[in-house]
C-alpha positions in Angstrom: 70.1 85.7 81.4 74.1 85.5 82.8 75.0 88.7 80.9 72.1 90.7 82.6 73.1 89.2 85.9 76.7 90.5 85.7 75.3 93.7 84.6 72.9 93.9 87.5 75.7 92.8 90.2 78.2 95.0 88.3 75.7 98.0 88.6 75.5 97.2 92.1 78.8 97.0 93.6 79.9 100.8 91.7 76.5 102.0 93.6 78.1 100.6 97.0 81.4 102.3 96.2 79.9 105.8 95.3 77.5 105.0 98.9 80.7 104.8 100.4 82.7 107.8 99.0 79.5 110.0 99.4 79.4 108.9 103.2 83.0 110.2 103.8 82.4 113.2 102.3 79.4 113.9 103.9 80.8 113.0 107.4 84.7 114.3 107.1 85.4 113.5 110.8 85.6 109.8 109.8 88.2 110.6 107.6 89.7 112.3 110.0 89.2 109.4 112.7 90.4 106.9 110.0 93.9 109.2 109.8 94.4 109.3 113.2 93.9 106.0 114.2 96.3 105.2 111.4 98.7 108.0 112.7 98.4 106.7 116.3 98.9 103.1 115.5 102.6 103.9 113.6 103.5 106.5 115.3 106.0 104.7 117.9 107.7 103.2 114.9 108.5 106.3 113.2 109.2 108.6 116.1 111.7 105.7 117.4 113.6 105.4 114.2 114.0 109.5 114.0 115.2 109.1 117.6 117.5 106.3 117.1 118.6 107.6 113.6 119.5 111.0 115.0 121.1 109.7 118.3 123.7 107.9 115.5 124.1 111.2 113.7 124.9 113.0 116.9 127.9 109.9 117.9 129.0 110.7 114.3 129.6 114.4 114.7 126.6 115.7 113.8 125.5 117.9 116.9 122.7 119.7 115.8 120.9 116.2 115.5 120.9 116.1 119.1 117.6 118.2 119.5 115.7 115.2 117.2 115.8 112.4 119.9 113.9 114.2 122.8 111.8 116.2 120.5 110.6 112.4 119.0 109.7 111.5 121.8 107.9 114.4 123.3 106.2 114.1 119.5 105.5 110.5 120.4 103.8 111.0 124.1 101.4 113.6 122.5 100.1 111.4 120.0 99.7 109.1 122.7 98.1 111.7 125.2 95.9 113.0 122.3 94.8 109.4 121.4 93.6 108.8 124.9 91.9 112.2 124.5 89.8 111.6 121.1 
């Protein structure tokens, strides 16, 4: 009677998984609001280390990194307006 059980809940749970990928593919704009979010939530982090990084690059000598630091954070306040947006 245990072995049909697992077989049953087994059963069960790879019919909830293949609900859930045929959801997502049937409504793409939660993937797309599941990337976003995601996008949104680390996107100070990343556009601050390209800023910083290329602000160190540009002490160094490097002067064409000098157009990565503003062009971050421009980058970074149109996540952030488009966030507020969608």
């Amino acid at each position: 009677m245990g072995n049909v059980r697992t077989i049953l809940d087994t059963t069960g749970n790879a019919l909830k998984n293949i609900g859930d990928v045929a959801f997502y593919l049937l409504h793409p704009g939660m993937i797309f609001q599941a990337l976003w979010n995601y996008t949104v939530l680390y996107s100070f982090w990343v556009c601050m280390l390209v800023a910083i990084i290329s602000l160190m690059l540009y002490g160094f000598g490097f002067k064409k990194c000098a157009k990565y630091a503003p062009t971050s954070i421009a980058l970074y306040s149109l996540i952030r307006v488009l966030s507020k947006v969608i």
